[in-house]
N, C-alpha and C positions, 0 to 999 in steps of 0.2 A: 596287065600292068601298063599303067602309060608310059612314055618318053618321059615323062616330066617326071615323076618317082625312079626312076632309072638314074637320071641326071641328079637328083636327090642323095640317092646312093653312092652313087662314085664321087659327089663331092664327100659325102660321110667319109669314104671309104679312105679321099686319100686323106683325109684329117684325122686320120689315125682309129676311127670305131671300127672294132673287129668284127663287129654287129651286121655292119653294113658291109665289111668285106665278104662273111660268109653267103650273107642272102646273093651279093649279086655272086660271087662261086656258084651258088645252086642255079643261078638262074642261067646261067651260061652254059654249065654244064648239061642241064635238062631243056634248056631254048623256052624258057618261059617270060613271052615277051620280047624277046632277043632270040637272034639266032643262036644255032650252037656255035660254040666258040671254047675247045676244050684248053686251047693256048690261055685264055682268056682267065677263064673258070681253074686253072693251075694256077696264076696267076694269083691272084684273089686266094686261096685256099691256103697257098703256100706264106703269104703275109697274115691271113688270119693263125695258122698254124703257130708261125715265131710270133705271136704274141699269146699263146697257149689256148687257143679257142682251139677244144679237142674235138668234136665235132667236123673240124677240118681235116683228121688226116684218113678218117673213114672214106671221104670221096676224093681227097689224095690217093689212095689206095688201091679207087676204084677206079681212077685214070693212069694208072702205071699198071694194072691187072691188065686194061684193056687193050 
């Protein structure tokens, strides 16, 4: 994934798409594209989460397991 759909997403993300918050969480989390960055990727998960995008709290879950 380029720089340029990264910078894409995190403007989605702080404009409120949960959409865009989950992808970059996985992408952080897993370094796809991006380093790992598991501060990061909570970050992202935990905002997509309080907006009820359930899918978040699966790798929530899996960064507090870890």
């Amino acid at each position: 994934m380029s720089t340029k759909n990264i910078e894409e997403l995190e403007v989605l993300a702080n404009s409120g798409d949960v959409g865009a918050m989950f992808e970059l969480g996985k992408m952080y989390f897993s370094g796809i594209g991006v380093d790992v960055d598991l501060g990061k990727a909570k970050g992202y998960f935990e905002s997509a989460a309080a907006k009820g995008y359930q899918g978040s709290n699966y790798y929530l879950g899996k960064i507090f397991y870890n």
